[in-house]
C-alpha positions in Angstrom: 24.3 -60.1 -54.4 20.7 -60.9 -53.1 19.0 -64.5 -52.8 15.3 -64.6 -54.1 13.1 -65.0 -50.6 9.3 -65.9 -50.2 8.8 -63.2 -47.7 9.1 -59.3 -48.3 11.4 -57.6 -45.6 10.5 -53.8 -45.2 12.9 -51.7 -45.8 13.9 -48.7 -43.3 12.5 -45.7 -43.4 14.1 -42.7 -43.6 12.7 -38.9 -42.2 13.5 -35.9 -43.1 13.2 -34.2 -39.9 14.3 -30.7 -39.2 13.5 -29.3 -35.9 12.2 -25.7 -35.3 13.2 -23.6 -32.4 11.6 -20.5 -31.7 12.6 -17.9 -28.8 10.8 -14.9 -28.5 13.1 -13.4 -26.2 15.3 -13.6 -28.6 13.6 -12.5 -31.2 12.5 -9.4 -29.2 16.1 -8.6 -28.6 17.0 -9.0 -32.5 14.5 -6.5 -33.2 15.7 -4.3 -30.7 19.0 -4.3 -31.7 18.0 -3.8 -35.2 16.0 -0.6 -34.5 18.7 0.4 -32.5 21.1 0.3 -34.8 18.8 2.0 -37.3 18.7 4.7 -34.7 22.2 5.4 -34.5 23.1 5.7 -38.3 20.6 8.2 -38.8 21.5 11.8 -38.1 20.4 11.7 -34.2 23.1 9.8 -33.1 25.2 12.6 -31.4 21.6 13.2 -29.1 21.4 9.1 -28.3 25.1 9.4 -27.1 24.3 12.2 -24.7 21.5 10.7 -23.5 23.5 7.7 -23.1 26.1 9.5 -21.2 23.8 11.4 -18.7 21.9 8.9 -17.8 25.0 6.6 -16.9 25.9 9.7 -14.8 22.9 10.0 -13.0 23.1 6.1 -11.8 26.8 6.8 -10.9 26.1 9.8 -8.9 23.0 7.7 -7.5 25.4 4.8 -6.8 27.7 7.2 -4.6 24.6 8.5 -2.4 23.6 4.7 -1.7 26.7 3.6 -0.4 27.3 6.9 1.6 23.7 6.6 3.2 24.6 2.6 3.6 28.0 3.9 5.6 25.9 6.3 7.9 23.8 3.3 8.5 25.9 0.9 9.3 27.9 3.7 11.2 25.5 4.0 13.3 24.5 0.6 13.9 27.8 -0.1 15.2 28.0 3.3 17.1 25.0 1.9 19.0 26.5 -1.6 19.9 29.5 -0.2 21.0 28.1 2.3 23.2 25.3 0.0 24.2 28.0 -2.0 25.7 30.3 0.5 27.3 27.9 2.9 28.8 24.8 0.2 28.9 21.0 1.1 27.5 21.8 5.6 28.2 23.6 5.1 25.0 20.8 3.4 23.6 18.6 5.9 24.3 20.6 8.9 23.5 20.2 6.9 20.0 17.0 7.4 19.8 17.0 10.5 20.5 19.1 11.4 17.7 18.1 9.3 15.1 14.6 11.2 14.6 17.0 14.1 13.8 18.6 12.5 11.3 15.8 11.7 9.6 14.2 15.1 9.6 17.4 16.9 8.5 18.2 14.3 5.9 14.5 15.0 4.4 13.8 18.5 5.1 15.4 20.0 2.1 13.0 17.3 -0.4 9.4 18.8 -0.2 
């Protein structure tokens, strides 16, 4: 129950808030997915599988010449320190020497 009052309290007020949040990345990638997916159930979805597949082979055999050109490297690398410090800066030299070979027989075959 209420008592009459000379003075008028406001009441609260109440918002009806409701946020938007918009990510175009997101969005981007819905759409994506959506064609996508429209891709596949039509009839040329055999063809985006081998596509698919060949590609991921090409990065895997692409993969395997990295690391094997990272191991010749780094092979080397350590083939110089240790020599450097058993038969002193001959072995360094002798590197250099063959290290221009390397080079030219590892790109002769690409022109």
């Amino acid at each position: 129950m209420r008592f009459p009052s000379l003075f008028r309290v406001a009441k609260n007020t109440r918002f009806n808030y409701e946020p938007r949040y918009y990510d175009p990345i997101r969005e981007d990638l819905d759409q994506r997915v959506s064609r996508i997916h429209k891709e596949i159930e039509s009839d040329n979805h055999q063809d985006l599988r081998s596509s698919f597949r060949d590609t991921y082979e090409r990065k895997k055999k692409a993969g395997r010449k990295a690391s094997t050109n990272q191991i010749m490297v780094l092979t080397l690398i350590a083939g110089g320190t240790v020599g450097w410090l058993y038969f002193g800066n001959s072995a360094l030299f002798a590197l250099l020497l063959i290290f221009p070979l390397y080079i030219y027989f590892r790109f002769r075959g690409r022109t």
